[in-house]
C-alpha positions in Angstrom: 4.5 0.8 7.8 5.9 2.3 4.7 8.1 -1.4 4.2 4.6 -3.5 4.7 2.6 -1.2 2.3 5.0 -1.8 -0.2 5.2 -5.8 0.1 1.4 -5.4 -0.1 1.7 -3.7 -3.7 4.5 -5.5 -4.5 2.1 -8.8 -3.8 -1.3 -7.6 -5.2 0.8 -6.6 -8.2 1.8 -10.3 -8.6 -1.5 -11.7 -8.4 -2.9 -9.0 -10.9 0.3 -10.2 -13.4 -0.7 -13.8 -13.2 -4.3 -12.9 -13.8 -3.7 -11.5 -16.7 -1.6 -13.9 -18.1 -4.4 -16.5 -17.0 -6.4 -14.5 -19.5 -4.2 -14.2 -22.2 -3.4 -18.3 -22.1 -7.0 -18.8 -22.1 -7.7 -16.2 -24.6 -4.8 -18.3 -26.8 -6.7 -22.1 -26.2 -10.1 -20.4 -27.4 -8.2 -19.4 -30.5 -6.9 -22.6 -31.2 -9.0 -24.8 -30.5 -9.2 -28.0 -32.2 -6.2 -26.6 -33.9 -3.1 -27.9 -32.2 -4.1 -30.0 -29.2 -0.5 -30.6 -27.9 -0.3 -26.7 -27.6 -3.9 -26.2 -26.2 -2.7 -29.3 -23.5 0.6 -27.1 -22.7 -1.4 -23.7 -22.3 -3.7 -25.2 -20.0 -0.4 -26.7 -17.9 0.5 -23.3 -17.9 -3.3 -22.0 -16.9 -3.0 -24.8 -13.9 0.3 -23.5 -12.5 -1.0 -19.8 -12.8 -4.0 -20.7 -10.8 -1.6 -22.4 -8.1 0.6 -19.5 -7.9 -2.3 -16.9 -7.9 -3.7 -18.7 -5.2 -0.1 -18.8 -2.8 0.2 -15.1 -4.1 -3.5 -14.3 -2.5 -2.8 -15.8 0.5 0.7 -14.3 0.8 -1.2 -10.6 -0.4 -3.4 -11.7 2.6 -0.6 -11.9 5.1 0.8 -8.8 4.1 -2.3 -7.3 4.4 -3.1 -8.5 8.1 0.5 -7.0 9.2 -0.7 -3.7 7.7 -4.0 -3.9 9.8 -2.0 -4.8 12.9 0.7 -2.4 12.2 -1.5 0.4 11.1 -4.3 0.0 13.7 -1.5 -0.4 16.5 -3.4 0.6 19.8 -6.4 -0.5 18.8 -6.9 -4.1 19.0 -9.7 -4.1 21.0 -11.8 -2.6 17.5 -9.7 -5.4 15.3 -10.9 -8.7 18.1 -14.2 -7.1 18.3 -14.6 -7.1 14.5 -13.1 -10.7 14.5 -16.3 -11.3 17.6 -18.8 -10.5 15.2 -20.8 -13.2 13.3 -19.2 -12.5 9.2 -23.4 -12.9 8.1 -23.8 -10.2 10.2 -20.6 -8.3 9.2 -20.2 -5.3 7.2 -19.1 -6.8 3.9 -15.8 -5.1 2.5 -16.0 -3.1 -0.5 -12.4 -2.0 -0.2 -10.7 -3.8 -2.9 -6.8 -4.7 -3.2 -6.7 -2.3 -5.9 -8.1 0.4 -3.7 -5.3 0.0 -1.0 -2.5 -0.7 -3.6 -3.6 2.5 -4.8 -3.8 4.7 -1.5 -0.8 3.2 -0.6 1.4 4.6 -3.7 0.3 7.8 -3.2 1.2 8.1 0.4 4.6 6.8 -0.8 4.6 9.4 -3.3 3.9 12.3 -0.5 6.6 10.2 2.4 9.1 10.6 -1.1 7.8 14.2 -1.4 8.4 15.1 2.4 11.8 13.8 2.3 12.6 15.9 0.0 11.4 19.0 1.1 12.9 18.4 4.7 16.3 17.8 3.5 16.2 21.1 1.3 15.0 22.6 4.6 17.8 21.3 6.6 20.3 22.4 4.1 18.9 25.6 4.2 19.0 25.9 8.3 22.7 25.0 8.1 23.2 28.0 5.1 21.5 30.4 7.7 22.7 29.1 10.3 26.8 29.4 8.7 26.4 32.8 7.1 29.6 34.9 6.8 29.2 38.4 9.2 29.9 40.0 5.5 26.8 38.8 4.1 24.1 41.7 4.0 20.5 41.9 5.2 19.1 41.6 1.8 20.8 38.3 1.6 19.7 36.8 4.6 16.1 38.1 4.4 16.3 36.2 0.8 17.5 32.5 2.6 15.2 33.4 5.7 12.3 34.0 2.8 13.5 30.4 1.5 13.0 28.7 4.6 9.5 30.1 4.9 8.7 28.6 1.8 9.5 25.7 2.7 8.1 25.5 5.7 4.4 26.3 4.1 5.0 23.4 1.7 6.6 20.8 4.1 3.3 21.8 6.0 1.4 21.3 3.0 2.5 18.1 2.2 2.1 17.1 5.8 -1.7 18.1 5.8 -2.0 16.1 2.4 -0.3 13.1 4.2 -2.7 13.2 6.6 -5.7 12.8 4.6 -4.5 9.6 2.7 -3.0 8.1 5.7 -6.4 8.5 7.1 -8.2 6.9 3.5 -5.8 4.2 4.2 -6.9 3.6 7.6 -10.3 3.8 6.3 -9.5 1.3 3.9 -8.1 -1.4 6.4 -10.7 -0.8 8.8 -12.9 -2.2 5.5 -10.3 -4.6 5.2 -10.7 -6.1 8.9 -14.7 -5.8 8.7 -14.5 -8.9 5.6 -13.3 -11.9 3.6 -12.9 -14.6 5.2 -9.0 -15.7 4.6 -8.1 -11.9 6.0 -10.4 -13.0 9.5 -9.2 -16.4 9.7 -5.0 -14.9 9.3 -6.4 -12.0 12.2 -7.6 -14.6 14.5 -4.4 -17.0 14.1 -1.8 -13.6 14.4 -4.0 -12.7 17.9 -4.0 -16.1 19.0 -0.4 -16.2 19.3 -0.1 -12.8 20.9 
């Protein structure tokens, strides 16, 4: 999941670049207009091949999206075909946005990096314990047994944080496979060949 979260971002990300270059190349042939029509001709060239490669960007953001919802809503395909069943006038229309998931979907990386962390120091710390010398004294395993409480509390922390956005991102695909028509059209095709 974490792998197909990031090509998402890494995707949406593209698409957001190239829009914003369209803007600045259109920002640049208001400018100088009239002015230099052999660079105004180029910069719309330019504006033309954006728009083609935001569009193959979109609809590769939108495969990357469908193998989240498939991935992320594993064992519940029945909700996904039943969303794809309904009539898209009569369908919730999404207001999760790309931006929304990319979002959610950093910040979950942030607390998978996070957890990693904190349960290697943990294991180090079981494998201290669990290798002390007879000679160390009580003081000094109460201080690395105090150690791997604290860690526990904030592995369990973290894992309570995770929780929550994993379920925001779940939220968020559900919103996801409720609208837009290219993300239906991609769900039908991937359960078709199922």
């Amino acid at each position: 999941m974490r792998r197909l979260a990031k090509t998402y971002c890494y995707l949406a990300n593209q698409v957001t670049v190239n829009e914003m270059a369209i803007d600045d190349a259109l920002a640049y042939v208001k400018e100088t207009k009239g002015a230099d029509d052999s660079h105004a001709m180029e910069r719309r060239n330019q504006i033309m091949k954006l728009v083609v490669s935001i569009n193959q960007e979109k609809h590769k953001r939108s495969g990357a999206l469908v193998d989240l919802l498939v991935h992320g809503l594993c064992g519940e395909e029945q909700k996904l075909i039943s969303f794809l069943q309904e009539e898209l006038s009569t369908t919730h229309r999404s207001n999760a946005k790309p931006d929304n998931l990319v979002e959610i979907s950093l910040q979950l990386e942030e607390k998978y990096t996070e957890l990693d962390k904190l349960e290697t120091q943990f294991s180090d710390q079981v494998q201290l314990v669990s290798t002390l010398a007879p000679s160390v004294t009580e003081a000094g395993k109460a201080l690395r047994l105090k150690k791997l409480r604290e860690l526990s509390g904030k592995i369990l922390k973290e894992q309570t944080e995770r929780d929550v956005i994993e379920k925001k991102q779940r939220d968020i695909l559900l919103c996801f496979a409720r609208g837009g028509d290219e993300t239906r059209k991609l769900m039908k095709e991937f359960f078709l060949k199922s």
